[in-house]
mmCIF file of the N, C-alpha and C atoms, coordinates in Angstrom:
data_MODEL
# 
_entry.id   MODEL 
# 
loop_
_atom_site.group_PDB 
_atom_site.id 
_atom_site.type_symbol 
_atom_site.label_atom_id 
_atom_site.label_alt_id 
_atom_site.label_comp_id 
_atom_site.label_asym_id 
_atom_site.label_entity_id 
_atom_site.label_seq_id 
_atom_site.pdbx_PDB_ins_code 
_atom_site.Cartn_x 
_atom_site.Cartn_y 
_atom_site.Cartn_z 
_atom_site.occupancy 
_atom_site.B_iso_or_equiv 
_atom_site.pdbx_formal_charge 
_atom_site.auth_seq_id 
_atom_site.auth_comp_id 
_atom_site.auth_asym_id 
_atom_site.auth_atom_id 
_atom_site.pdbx_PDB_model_num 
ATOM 1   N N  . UNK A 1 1  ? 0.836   -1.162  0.000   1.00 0.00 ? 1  UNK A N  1 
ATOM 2   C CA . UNK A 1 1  ? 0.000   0.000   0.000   1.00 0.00 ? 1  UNK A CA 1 
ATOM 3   C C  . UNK A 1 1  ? 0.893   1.242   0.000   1.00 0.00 ? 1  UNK A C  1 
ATOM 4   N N  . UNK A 1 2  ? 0.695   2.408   -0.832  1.00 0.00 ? 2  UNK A N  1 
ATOM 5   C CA . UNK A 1 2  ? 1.340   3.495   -0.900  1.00 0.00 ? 2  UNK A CA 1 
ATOM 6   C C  . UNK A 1 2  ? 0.742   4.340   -0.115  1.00 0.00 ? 2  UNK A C  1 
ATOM 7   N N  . UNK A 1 3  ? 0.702   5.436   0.671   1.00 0.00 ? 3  UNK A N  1 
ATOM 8   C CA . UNK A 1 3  ? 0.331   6.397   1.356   1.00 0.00 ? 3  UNK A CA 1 
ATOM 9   C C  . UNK A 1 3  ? 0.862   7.696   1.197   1.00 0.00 ? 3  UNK A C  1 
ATOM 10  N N  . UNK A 1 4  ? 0.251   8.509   1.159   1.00 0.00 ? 4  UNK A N  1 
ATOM 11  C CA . UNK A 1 4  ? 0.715   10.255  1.143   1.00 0.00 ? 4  UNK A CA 1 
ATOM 12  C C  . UNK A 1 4  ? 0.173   11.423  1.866   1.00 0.00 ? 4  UNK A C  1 
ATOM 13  N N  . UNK A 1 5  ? 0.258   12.420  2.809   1.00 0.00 ? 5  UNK A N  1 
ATOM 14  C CA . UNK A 1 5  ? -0.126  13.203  3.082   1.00 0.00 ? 5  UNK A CA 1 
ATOM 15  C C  . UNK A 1 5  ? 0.638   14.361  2.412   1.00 0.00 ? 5  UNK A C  1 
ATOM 16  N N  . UNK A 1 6  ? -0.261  15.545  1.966   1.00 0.00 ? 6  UNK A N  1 
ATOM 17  C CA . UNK A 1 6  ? 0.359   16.586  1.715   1.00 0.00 ? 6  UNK A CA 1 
ATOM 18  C C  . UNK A 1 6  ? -0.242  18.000  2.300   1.00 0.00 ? 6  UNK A C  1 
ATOM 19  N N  . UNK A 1 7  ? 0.471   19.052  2.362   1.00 0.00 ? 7  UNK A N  1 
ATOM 20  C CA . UNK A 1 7  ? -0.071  20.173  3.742   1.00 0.00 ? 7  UNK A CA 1 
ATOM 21  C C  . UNK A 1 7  ? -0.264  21.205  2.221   1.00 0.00 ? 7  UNK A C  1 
ATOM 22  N N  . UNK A 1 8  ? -1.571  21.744  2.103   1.00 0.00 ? 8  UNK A N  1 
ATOM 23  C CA . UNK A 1 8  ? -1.102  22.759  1.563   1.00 0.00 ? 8  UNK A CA 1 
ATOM 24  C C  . UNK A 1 8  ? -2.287  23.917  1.750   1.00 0.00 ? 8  UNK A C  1 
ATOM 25  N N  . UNK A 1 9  ? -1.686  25.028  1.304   1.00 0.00 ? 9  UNK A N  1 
ATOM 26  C CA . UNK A 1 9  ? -2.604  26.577  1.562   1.00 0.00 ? 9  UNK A CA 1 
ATOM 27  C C  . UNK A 1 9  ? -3.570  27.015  0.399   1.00 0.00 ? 9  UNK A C  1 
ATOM 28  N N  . UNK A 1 10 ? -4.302  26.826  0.295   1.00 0.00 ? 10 UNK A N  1 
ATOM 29  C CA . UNK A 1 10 ? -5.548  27.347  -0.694  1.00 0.00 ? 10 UNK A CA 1 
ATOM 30  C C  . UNK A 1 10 ? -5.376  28.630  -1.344  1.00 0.00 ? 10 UNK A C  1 
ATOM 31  N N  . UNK A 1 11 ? -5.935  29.213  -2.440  1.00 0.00 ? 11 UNK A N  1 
ATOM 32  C CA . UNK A 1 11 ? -5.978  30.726  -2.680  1.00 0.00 ? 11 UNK A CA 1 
ATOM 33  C C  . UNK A 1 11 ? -6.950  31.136  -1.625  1.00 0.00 ? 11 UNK A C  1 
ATOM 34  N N  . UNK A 1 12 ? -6.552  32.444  -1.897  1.00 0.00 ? 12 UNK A N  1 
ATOM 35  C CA . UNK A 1 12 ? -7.654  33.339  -1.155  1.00 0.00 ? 12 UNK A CA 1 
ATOM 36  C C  . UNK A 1 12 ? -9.256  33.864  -2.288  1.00 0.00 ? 12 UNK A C  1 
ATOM 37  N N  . UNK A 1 13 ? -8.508  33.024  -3.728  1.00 0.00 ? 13 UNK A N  1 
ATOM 38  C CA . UNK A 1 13 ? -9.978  33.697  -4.621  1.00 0.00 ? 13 UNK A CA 1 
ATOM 39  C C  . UNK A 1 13 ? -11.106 32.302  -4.487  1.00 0.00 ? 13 UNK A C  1 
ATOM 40  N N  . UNK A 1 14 ? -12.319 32.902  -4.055  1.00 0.00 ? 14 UNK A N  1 
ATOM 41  C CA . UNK A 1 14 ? -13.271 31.686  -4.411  1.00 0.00 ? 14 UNK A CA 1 
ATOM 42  C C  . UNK A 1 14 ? -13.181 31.075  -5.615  1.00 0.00 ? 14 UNK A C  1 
ATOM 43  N N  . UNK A 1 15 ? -13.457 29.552  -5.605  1.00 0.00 ? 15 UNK A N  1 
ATOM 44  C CA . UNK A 1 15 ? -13.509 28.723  -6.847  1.00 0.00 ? 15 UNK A CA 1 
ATOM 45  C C  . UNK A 1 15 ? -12.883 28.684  -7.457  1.00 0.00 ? 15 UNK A C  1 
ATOM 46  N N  . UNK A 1 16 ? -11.321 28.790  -7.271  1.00 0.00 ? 16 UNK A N  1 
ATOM 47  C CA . UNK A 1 16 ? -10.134 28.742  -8.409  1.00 0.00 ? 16 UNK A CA 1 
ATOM 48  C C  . UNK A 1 16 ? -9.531  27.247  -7.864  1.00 0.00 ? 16 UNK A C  1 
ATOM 49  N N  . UNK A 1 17 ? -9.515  26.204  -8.547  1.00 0.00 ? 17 UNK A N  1 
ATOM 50  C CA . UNK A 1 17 ? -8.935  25.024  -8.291  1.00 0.00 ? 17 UNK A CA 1 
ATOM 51  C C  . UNK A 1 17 ? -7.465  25.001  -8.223  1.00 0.00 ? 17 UNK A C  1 
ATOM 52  N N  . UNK A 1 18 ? -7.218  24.176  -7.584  1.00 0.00 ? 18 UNK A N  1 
ATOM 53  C CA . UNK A 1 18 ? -6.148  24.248  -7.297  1.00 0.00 ? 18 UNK A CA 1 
ATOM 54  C C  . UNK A 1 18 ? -5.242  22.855  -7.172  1.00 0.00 ? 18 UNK A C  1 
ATOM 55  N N  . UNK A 1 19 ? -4.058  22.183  -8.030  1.00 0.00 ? 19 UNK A N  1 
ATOM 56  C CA . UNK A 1 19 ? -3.240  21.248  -8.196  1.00 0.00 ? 19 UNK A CA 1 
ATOM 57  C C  . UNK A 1 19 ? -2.656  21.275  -7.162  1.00 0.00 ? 19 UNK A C  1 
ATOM 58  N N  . UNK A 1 20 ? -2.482  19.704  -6.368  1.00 0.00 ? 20 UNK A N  1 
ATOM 59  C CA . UNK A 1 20 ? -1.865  19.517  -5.967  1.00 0.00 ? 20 UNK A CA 1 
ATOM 60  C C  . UNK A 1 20 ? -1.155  18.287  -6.051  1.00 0.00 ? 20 UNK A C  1 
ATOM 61  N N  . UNK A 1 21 ? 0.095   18.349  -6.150  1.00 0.00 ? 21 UNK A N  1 
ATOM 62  C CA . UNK A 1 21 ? 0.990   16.774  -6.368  1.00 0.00 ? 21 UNK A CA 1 
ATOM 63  C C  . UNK A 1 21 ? 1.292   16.047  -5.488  1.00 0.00 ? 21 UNK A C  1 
ATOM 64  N N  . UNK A 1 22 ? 0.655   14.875  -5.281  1.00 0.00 ? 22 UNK A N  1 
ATOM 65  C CA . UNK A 1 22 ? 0.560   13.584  -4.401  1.00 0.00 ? 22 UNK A CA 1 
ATOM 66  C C  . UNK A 1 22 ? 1.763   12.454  -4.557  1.00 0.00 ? 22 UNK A C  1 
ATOM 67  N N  . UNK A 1 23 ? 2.842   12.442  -5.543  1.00 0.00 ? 23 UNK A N  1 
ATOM 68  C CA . UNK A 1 23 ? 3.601   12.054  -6.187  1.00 0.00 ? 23 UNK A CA 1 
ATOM 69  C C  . UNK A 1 23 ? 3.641   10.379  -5.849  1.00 0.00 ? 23 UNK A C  1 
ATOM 70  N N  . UNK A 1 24 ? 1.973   9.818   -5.829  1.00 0.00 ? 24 UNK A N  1 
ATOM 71  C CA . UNK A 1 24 ? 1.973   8.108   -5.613  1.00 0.00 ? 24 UNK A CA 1 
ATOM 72  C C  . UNK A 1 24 ? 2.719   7.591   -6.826  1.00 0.00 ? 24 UNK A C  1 
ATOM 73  N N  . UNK A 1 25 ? 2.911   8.341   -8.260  1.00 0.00 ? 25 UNK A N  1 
ATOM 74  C CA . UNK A 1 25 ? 3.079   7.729   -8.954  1.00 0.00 ? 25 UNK A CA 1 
ATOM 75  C C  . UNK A 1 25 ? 1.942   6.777   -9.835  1.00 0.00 ? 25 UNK A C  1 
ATOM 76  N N  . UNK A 1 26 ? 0.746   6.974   -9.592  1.00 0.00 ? 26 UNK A N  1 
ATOM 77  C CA . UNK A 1 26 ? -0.682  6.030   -9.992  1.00 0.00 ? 26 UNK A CA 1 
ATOM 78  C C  . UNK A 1 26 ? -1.629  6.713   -9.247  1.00 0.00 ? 26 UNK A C  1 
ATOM 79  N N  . UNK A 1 27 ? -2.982  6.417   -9.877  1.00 0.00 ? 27 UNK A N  1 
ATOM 80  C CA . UNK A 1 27 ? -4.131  6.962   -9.770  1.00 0.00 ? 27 UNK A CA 1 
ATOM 81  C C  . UNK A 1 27 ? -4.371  6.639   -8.301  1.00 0.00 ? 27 UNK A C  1 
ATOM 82  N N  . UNK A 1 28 ? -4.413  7.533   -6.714  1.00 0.00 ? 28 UNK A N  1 
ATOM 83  C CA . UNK A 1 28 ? -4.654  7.042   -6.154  1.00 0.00 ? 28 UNK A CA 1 
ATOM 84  C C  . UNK A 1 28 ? -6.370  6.350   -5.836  1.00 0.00 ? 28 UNK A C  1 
ATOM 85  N N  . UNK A 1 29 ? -6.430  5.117   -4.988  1.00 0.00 ? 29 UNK A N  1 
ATOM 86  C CA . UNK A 1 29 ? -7.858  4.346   -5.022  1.00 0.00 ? 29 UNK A CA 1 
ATOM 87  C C  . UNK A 1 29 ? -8.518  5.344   -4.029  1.00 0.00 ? 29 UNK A C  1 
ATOM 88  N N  . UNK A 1 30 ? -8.324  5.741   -2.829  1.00 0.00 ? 30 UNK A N  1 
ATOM 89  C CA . UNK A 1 30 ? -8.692  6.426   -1.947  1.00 0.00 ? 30 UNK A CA 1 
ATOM 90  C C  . UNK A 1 30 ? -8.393  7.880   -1.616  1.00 0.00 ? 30 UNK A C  1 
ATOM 91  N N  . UNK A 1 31 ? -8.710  9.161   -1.560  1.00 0.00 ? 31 UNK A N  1 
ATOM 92  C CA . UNK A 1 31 ? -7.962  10.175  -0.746  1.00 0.00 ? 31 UNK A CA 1 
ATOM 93  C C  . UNK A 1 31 ? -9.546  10.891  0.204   1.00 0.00 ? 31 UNK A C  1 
ATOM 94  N N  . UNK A 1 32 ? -8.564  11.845  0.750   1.00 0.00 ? 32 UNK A N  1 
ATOM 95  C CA . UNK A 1 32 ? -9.473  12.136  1.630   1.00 0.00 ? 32 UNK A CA 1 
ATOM 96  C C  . UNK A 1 32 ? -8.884  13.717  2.076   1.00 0.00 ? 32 UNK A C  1 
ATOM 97  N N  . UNK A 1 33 ? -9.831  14.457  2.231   1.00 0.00 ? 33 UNK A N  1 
ATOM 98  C CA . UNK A 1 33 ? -9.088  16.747  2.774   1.00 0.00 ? 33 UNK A CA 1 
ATOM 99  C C  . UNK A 1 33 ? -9.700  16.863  3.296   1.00 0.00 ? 33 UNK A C  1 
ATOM 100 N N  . UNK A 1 34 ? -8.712  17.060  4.520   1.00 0.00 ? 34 UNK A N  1 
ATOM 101 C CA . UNK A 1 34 ? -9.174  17.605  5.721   1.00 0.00 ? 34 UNK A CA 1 
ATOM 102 C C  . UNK A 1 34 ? -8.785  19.148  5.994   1.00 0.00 ? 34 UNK A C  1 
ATOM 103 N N  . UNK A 1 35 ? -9.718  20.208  5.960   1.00 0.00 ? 35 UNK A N  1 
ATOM 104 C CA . UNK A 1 35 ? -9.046  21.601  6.239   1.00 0.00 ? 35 UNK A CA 1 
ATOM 105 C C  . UNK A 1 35 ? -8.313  21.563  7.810   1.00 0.00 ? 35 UNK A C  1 
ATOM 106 N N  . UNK A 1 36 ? -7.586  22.620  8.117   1.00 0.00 ? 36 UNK A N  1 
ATOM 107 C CA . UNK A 1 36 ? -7.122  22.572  9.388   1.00 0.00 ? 36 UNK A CA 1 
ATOM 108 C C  . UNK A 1 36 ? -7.553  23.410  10.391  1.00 0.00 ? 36 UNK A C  1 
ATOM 109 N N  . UNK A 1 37 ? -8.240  24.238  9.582   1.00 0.00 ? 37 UNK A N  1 
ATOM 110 C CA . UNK A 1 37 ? -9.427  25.234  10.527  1.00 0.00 ? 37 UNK A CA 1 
ATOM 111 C C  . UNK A 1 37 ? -10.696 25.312  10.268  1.00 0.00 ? 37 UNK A C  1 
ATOM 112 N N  . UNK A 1 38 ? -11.665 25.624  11.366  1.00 0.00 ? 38 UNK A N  1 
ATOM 113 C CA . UNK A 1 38 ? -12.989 25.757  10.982  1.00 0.00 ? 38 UNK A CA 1 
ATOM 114 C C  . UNK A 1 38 ? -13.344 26.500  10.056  1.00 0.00 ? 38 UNK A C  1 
ATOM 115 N N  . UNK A 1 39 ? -12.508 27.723  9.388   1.00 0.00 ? 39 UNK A N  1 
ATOM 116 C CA . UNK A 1 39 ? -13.657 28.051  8.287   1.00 0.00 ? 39 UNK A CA 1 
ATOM 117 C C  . UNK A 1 39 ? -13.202 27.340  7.157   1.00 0.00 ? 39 UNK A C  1 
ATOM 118 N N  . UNK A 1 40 ? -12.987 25.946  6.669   1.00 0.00 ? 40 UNK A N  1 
ATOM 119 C CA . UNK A 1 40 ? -12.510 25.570  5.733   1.00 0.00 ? 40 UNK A CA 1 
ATOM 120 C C  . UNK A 1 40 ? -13.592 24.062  5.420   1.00 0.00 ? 40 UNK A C  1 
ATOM 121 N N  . UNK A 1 41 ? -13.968 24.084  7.217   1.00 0.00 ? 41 UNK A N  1 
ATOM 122 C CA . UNK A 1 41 ? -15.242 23.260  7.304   1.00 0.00 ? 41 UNK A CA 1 
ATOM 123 C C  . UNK A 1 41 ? -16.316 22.802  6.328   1.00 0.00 ? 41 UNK A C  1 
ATOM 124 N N  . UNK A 1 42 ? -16.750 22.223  5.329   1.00 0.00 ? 42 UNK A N  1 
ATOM 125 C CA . UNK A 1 42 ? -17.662 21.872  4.442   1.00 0.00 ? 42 UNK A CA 1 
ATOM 126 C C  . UNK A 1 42 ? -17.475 22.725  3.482   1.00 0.00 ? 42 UNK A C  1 
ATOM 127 N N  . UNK A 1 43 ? -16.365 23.293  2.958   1.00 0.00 ? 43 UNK A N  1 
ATOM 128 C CA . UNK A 1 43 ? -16.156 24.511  1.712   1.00 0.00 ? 43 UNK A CA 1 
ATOM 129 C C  . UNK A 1 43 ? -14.939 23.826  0.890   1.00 0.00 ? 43 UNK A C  1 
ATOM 130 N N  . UNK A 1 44 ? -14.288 22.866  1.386   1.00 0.00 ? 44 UNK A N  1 
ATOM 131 C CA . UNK A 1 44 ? -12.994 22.944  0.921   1.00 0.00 ? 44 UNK A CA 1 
ATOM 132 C C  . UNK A 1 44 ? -13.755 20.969  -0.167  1.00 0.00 ? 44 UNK A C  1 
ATOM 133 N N  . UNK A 1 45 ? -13.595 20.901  -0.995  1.00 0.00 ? 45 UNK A N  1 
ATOM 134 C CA . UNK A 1 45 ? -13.246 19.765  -1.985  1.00 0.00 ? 45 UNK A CA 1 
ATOM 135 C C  . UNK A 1 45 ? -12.682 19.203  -3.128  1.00 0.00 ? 45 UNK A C  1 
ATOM 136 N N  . UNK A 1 46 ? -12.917 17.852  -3.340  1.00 0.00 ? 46 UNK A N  1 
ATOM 137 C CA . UNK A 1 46 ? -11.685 17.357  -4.656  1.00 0.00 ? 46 UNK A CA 1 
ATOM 138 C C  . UNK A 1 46 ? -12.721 17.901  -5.591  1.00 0.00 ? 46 UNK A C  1 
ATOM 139 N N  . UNK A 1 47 ? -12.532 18.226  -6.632  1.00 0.00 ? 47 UNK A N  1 
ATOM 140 C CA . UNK A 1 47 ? -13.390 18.135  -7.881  1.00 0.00 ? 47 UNK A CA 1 
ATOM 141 C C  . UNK A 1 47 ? -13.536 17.050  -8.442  1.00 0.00 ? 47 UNK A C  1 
ATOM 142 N N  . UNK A 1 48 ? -14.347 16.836  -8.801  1.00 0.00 ? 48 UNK A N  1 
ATOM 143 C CA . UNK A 1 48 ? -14.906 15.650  -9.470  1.00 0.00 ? 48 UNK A CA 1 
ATOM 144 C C  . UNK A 1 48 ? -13.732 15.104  -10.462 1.00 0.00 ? 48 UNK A C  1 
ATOM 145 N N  . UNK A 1 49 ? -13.857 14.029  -11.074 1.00 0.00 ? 49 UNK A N  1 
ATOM 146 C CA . UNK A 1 49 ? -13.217 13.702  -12.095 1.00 0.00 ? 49 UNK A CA 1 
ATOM 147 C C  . UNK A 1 49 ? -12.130 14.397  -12.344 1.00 0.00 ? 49 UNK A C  1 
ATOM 148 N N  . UNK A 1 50 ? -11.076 14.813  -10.802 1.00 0.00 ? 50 UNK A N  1 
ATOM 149 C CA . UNK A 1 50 ? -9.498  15.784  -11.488 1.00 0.00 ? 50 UNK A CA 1 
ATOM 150 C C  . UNK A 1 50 ? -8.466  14.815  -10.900 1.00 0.00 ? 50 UNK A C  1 
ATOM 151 N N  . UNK A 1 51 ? -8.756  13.537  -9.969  1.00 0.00 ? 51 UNK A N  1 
ATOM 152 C CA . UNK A 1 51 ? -7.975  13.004  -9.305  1.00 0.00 ? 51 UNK A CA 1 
ATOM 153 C C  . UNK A 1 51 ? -7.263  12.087  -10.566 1.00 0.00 ? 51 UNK A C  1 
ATOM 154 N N  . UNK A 1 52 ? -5.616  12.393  -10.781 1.00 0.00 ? 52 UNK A N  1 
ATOM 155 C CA . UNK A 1 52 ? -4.984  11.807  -11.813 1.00 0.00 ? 52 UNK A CA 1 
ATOM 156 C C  . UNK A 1 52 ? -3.771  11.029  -11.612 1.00 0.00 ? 52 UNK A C  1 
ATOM 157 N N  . UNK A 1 53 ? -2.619  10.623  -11.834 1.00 0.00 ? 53 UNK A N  1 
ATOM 158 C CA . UNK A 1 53 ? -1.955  9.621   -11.638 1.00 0.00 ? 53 UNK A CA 1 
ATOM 159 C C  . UNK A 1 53 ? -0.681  10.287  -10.632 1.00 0.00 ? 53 UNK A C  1 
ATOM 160 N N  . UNK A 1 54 ? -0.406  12.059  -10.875 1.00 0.00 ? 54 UNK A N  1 
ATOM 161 C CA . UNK A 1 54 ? 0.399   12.679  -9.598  1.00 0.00 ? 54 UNK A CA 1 
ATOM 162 C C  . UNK A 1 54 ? 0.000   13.730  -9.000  1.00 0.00 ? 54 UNK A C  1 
ATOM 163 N N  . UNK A 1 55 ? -1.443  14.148  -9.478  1.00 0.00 ? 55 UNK A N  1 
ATOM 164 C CA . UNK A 1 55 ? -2.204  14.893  -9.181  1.00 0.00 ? 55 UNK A CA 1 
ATOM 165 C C  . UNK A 1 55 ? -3.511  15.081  -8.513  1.00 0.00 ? 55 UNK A C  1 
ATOM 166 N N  . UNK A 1 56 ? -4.171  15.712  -7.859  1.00 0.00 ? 56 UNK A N  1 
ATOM 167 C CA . UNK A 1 56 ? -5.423  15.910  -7.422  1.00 0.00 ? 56 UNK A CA 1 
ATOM 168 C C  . UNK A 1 56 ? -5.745  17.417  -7.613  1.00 0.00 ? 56 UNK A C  1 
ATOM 169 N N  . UNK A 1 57 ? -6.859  17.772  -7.874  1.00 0.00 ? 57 UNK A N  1 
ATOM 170 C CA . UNK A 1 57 ? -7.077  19.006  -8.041  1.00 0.00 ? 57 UNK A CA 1 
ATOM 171 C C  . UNK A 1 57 ? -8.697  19.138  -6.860  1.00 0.00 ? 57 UNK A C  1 
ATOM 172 N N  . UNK A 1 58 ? -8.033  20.638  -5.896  1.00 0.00 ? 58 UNK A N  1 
ATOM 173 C CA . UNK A 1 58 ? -9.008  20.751  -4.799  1.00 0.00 ? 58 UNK A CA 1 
ATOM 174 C C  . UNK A 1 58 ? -9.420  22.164  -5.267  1.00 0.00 ? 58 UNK A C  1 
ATOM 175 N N  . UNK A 1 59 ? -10.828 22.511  -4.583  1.00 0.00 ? 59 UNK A N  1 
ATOM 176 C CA . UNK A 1 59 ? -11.298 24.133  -4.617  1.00 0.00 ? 59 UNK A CA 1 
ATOM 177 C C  . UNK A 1 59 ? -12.166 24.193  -3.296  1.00 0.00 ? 59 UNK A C  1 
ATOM 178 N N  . UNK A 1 60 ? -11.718 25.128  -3.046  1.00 0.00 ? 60 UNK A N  1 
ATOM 179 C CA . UNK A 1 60 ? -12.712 25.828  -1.474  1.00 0.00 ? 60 UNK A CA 1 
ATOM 180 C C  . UNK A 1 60 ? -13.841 26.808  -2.122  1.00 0.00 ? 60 UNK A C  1 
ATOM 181 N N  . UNK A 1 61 ? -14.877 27.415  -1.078  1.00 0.00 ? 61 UNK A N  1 
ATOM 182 C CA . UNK A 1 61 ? -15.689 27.800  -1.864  1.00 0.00 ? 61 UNK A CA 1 
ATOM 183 C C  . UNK A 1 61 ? -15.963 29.049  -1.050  1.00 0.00 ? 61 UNK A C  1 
ATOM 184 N N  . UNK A 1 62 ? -14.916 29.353  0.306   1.00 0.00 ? 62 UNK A N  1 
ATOM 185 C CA . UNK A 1 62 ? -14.836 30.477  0.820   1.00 0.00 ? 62 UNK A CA 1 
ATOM 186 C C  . UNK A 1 62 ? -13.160 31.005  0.620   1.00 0.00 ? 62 UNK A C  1 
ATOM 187 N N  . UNK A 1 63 ? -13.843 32.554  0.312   1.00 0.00 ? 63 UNK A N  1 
ATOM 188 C CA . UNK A 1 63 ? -12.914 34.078  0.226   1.00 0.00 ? 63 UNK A CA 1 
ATOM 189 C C  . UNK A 1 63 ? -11.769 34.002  1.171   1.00 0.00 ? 63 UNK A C  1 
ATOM 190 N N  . UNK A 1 64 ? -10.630 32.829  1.619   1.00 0.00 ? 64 UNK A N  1 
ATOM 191 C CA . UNK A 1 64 ? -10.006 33.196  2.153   1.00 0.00 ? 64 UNK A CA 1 
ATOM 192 C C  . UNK A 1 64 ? -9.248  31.973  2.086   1.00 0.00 ? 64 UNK A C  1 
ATOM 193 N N  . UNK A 1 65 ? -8.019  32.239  2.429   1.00 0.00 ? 65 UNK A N  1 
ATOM 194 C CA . UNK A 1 65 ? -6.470  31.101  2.548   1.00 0.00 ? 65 UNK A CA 1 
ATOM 195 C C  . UNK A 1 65 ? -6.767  30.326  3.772   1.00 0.00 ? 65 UNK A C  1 
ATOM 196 N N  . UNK A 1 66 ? -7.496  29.149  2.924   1.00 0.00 ? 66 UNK A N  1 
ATOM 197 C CA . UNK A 1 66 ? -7.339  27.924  3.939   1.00 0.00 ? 66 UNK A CA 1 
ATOM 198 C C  . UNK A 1 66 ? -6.381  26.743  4.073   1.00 0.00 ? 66 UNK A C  1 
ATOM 199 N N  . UNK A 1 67 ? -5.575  25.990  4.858   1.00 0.00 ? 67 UNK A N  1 
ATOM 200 C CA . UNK A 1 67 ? -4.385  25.172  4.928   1.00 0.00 ? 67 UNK A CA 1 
ATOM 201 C C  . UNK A 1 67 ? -5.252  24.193  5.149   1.00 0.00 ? 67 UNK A C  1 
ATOM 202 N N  . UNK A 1 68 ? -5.068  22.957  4.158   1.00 0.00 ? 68 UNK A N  1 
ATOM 203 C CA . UNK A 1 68 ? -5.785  21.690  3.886   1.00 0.00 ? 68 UNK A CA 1 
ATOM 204 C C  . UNK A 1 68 ? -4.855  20.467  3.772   1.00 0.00 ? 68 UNK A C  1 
ATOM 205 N N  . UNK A 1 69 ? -5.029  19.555  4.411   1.00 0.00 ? 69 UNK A N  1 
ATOM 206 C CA . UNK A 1 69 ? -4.407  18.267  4.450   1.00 0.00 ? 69 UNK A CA 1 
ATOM 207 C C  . UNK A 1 69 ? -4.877  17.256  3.404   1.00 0.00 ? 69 UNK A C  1 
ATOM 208 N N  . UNK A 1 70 ? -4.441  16.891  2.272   1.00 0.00 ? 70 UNK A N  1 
ATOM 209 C CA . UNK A 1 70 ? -5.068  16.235  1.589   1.00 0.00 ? 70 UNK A CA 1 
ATOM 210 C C  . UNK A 1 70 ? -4.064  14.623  1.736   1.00 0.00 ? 70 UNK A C  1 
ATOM 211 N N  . UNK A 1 71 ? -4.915  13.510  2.285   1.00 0.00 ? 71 UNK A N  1 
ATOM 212 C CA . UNK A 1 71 ? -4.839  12.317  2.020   1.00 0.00 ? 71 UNK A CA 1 
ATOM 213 C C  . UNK A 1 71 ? -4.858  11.709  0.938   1.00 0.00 ? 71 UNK A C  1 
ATOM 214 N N  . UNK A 1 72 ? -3.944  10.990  0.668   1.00 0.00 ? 72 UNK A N  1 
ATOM 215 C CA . UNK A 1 72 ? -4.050  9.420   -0.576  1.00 0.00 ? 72 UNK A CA 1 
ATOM 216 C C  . UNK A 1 72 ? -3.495  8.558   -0.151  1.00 0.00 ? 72 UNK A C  1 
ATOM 217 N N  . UNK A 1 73 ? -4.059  7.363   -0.729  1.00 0.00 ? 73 UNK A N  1 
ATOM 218 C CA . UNK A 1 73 ? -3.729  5.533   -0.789  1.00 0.00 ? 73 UNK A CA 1 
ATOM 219 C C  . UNK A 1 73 ? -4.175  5.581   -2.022  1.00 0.00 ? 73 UNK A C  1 
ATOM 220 N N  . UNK A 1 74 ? -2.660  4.005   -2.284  1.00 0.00 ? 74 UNK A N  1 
ATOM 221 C CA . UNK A 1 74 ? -2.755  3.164   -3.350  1.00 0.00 ? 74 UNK A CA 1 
ATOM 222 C C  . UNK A 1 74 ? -2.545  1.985   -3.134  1.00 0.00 ? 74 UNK A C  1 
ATOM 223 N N  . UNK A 1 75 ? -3.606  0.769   -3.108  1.00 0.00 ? 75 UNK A N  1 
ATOM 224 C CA . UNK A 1 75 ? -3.475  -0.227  -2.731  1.00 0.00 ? 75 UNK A CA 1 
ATOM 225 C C  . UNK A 1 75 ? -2.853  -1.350  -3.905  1.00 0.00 ? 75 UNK A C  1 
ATOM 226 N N  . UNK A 1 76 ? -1.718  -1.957  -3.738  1.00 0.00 ? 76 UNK A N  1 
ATOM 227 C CA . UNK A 1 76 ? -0.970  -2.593  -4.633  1.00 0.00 ? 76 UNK A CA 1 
ATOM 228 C C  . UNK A 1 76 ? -0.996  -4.222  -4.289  1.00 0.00 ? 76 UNK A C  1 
ATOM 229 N N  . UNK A 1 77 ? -1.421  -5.079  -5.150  1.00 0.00 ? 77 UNK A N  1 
ATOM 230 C CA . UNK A 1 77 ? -1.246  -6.163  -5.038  1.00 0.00 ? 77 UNK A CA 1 
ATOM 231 C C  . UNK A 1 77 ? -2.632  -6.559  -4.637  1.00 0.00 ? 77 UNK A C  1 
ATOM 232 N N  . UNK A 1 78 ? -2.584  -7.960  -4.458  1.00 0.00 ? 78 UNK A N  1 
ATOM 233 C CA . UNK A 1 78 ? -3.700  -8.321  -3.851  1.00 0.00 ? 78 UNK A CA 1 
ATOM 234 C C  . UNK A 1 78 ? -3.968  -8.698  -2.215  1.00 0.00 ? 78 UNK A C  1 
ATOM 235 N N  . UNK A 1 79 ? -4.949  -8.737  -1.741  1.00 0.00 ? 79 UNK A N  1 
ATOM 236 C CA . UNK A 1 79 ? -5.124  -8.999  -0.465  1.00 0.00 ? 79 UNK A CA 1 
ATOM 237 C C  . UNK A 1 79 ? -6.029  -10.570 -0.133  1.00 0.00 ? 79 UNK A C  1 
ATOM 238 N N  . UNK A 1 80 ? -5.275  -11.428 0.317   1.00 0.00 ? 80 UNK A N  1 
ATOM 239 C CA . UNK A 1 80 ? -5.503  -12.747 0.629   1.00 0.00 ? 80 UNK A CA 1 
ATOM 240 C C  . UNK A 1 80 ? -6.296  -13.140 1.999   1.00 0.00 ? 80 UNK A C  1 
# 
C-alpha cells in the first residue's frame, strides 16, 4: 500500500482550483481533505473527475487562505 499526506494553503480567490501533487506515482484508489481550521469546514473539496496519476485538483468555496491536508492511498497487489 502506498500512502501520502500533503499540507497545503488554498488561494484566497473563491472557486479557483487548485493542483496539488501527491507524487503516488498512480491513480490514487482512496484520498481524503481535511481543512485545518474551521472556516474551511464543508467549503474545501476534490473536484470531481481531477484526481490523476500525480495529481489531485481541490477548490474551497470560501474568500479566504485555507491550509488543507489532503490524504491518498494506493493499494498494490492483492489482499488474501
Amino acid at each position: 500500500m502506498l500512502r501520502t499526506r500533503v499540507r497545503r494553503l488554498t488561494q484566497t480567490v473563491t472557486g479557483t482550483a487548485m493542483t496539488v501533487t501527491h507524487g503516488l506515482g498512480a491513480v490514487p484508489e482512496v484520498w481524503h481533505l481535511e481543512p485545518t481550521s474551521d472556516k474551511g469546514l464543508g467549503r474545501c473539496y476534490v473536484v470531481p473527475g481531477t484526481v490523476l496519476t500525480n495529481t489531485i485538483n481541490i477548490m474551497c468555496s470560501v474568500e479566504s487562505a485555507v491550509t488543507v491536508d489532503v490524504f491518498c492511498q494506493n493499494y498494490q497487489g492483492r489482499l488474501y
